[in-house]
C-alpha positions as a printed Julia matrix, in Angstrom:
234×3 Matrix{Float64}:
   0.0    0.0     0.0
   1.05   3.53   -1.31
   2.31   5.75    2.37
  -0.43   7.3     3.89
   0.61  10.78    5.43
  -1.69  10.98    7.85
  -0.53  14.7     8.97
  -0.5   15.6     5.53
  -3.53  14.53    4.85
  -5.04  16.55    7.35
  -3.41  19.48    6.56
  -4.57  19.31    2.9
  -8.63  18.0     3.83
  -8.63  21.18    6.52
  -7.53  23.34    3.55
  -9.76  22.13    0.83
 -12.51  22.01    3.67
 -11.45  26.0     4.11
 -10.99  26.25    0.07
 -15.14  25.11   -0.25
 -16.35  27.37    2.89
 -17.17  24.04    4.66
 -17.02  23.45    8.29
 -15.57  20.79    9.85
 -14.39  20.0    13.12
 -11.67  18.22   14.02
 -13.5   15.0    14.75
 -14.57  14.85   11.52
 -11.25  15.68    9.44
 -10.11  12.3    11.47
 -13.56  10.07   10.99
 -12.7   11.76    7.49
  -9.05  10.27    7.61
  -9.68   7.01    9.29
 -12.18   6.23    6.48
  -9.77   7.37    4.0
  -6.94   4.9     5.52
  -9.8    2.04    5.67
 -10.4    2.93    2.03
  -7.06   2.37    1.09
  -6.3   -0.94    3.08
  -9.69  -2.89    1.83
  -8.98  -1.8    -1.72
  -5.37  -3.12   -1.77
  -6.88  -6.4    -1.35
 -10.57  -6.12   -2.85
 -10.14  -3.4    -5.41
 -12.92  -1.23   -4.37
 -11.62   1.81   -6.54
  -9.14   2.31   -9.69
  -7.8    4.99   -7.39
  -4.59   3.07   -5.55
  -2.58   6.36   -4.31
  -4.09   7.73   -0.6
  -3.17  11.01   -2.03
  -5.08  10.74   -5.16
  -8.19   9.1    -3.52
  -8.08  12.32   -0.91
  -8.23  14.77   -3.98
 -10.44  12.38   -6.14
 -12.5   11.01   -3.59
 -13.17  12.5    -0.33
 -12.99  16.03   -1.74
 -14.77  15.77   -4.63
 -17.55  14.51   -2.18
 -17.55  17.1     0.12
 -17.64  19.64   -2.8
 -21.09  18.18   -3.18
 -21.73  18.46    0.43
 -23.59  22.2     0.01
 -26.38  20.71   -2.3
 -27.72  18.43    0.75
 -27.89  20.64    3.14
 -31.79  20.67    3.63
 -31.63  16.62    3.41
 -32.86  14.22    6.12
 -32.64  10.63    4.64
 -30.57  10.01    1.79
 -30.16   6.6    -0.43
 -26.69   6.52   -2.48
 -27.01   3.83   -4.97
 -24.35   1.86   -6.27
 -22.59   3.01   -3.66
 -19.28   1.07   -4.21
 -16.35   1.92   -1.68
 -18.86   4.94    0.24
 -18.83   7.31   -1.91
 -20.32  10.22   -1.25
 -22.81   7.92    1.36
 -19.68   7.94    3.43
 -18.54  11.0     3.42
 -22.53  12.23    3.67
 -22.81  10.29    6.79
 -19.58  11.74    8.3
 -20.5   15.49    7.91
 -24.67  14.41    8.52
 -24.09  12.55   11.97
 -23.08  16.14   13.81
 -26.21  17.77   12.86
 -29.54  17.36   14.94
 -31.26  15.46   14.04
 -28.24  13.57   12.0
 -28.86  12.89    8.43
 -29.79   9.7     7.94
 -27.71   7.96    4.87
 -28.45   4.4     3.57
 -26.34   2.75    0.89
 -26.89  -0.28   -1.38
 -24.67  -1.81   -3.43
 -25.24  -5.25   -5.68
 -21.54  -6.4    -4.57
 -20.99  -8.35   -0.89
 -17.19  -7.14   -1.0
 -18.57  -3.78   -0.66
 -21.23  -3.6     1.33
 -18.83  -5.65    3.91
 -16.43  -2.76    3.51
 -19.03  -0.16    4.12
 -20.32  -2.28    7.43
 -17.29  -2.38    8.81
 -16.06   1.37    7.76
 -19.49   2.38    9.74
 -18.79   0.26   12.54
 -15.4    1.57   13.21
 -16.08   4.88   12.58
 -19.42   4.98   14.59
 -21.79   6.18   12.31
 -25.1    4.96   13.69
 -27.04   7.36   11.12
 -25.72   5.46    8.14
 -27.64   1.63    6.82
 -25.87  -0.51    4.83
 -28.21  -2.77    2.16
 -26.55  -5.27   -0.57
 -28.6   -6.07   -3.28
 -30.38  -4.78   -6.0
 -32.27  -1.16   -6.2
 -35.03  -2.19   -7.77
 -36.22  -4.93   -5.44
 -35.05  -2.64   -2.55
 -38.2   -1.87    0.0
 -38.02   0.76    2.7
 -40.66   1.53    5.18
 -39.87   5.33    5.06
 -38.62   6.6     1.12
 -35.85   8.9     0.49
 -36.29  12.8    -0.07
 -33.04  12.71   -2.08
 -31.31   9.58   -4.15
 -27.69  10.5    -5.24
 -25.5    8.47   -7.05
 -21.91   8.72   -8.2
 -20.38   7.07  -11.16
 -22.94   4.84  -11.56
 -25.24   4.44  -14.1
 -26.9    6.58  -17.05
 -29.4    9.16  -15.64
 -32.78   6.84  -17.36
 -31.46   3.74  -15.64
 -30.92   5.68  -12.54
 -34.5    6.97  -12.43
 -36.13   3.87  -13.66
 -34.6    1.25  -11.15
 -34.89   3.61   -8.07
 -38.12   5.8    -8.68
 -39.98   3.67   -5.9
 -37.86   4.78   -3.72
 -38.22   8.17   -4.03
 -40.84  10.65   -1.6
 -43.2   12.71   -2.99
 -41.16  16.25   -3.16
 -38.33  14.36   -3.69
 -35.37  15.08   -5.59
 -32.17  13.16   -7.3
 -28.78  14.42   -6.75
 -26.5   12.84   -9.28
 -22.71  13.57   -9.23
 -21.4   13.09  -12.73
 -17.9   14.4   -14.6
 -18.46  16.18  -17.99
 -21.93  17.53  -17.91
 -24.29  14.95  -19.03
 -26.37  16.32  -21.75
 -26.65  13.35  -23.83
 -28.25  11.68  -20.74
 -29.99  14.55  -19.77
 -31.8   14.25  -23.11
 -32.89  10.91  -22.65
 -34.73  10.75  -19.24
 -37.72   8.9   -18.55
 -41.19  10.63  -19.34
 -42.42  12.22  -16.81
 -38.42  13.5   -14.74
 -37.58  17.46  -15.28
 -33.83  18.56  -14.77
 -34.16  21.52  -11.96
 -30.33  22.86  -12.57
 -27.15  21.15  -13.39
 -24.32  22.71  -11.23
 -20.91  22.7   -12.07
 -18.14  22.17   -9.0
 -15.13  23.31   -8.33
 -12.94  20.59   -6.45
  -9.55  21.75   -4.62
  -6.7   20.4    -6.26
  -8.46  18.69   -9.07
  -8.39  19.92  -12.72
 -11.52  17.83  -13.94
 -15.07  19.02  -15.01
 -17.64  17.77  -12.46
 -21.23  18.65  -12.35
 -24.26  18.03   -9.77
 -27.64  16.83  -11.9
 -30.83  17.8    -9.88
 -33.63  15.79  -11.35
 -37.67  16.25   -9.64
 -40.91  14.67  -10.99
 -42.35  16.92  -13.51
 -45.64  18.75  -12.36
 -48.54  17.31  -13.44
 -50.68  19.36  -15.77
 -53.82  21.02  -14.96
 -56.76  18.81  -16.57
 -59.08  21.14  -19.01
 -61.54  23.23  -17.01
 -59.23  23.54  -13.89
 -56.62  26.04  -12.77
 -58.7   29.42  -13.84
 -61.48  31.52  -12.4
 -61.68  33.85  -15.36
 -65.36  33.78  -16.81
 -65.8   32.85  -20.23
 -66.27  36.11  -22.34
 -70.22  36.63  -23.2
């Protein structure tokens, strides 16, 4: 495994942390860190990212997540789907679990490897706000839905929508963290799905394009007759 700098590290995730006008306490720049180090340990062995430097998975990772962080701030329970090594339902569930109440993140994945990674990553790091599910979205069955459903690098925007829309509260909205702006995708979503605002981010230290997607139900339109109290002229 690649040296982790652990004092390094910290120096740089305070900085970006400063660098995105996000506050966080020292706690959770090391529940940040220790996940980071867990991260890197697991995937030497069960190759939960591409991403095999610490330092890279810091800039690539963990701060291109909390870049994100601003768009959930009015969140209380979040699904991240496909949610591979924890990313951002990690990182979400660090930052969420010092707010009151915490934010509530849940994260499914299809692969064992991973969801064993993430149940032990929440164990360790205490996070009893975050829910770990393996198996397949669409068979997944909550008692309470989700007011947001993010995902990150995982699937086109239709399939997104289509395999998870059960899932998702009335007044709900999808958060999905993609690179280049997706207008291709965008083009191609389900009848019925409206894109609110695609927001490009800035990440510290990383010279990439990446872009937030906020997708709602469209409104449903009035049927004839309804909506208007104007008289019919004589």
């Amino acid at each position: 495994m690649m040296q982790f700098d652990r004092e390094a590290f910290a120096k740089q995730l305070q900085q970006g942390a400063q660098d995105l006008q996000l506050t966080l306490s020292d706690v959770q720049i090391g529940q940040l860190l220790d996940y980071l180090a867990l991260l890197a340990k697991w995937n030497a062995v069960y190759n939960l990212t591409a991403v095999r430097d610490p330092q890279q998975m810091l800039t690539q990772h963990v701060l291109d997540c909390l870049a994100a962080l601003p768009a959930f701030s009015e969140a209380i329970n979040v699904l991240d789907v496909g949610a591979g090594g924890g990313l951002p339902g990690m990182v979400l569930g660090i930052w969420g679990a010092a707010r009151a109440p915490a934010l509530q993140v849940s994260m499914i994945d299809t692969v064992h490897k991973k969801t064993a990674f993430l149940t032990q990553a929440k164990s360790q790091l205490g996070l009893a706000s975050v829910t770990v599910h393996t198996g397949r979205v669409e068979q997944l069955q909550v008692a309470r839905k989700f007011d947001v459903i993010t995902s990150r690098a995982f699937a086109e925007l239709k399939d997104f929508i289509t395999w998870s829309q059960h899932l998702l509260a009335d007044g709900g909205c999808y958060i999905a963290m993609k690179g280049v702006a997706p207008l291709e995708e965008i083009g191609r979503l389900p009848a019925g799905w409206d894109v609110r605002e695609v927001r490009a981010l800035r990440v510290p230290g990383l010279d990439a394009q990446r872009h937030l997607v906020f997708i709602e139900r469209a409104a449903m339109p009035l049927e004839a007759g309804q909506g208007s109290t104007t008289d019919s002229p004589a």
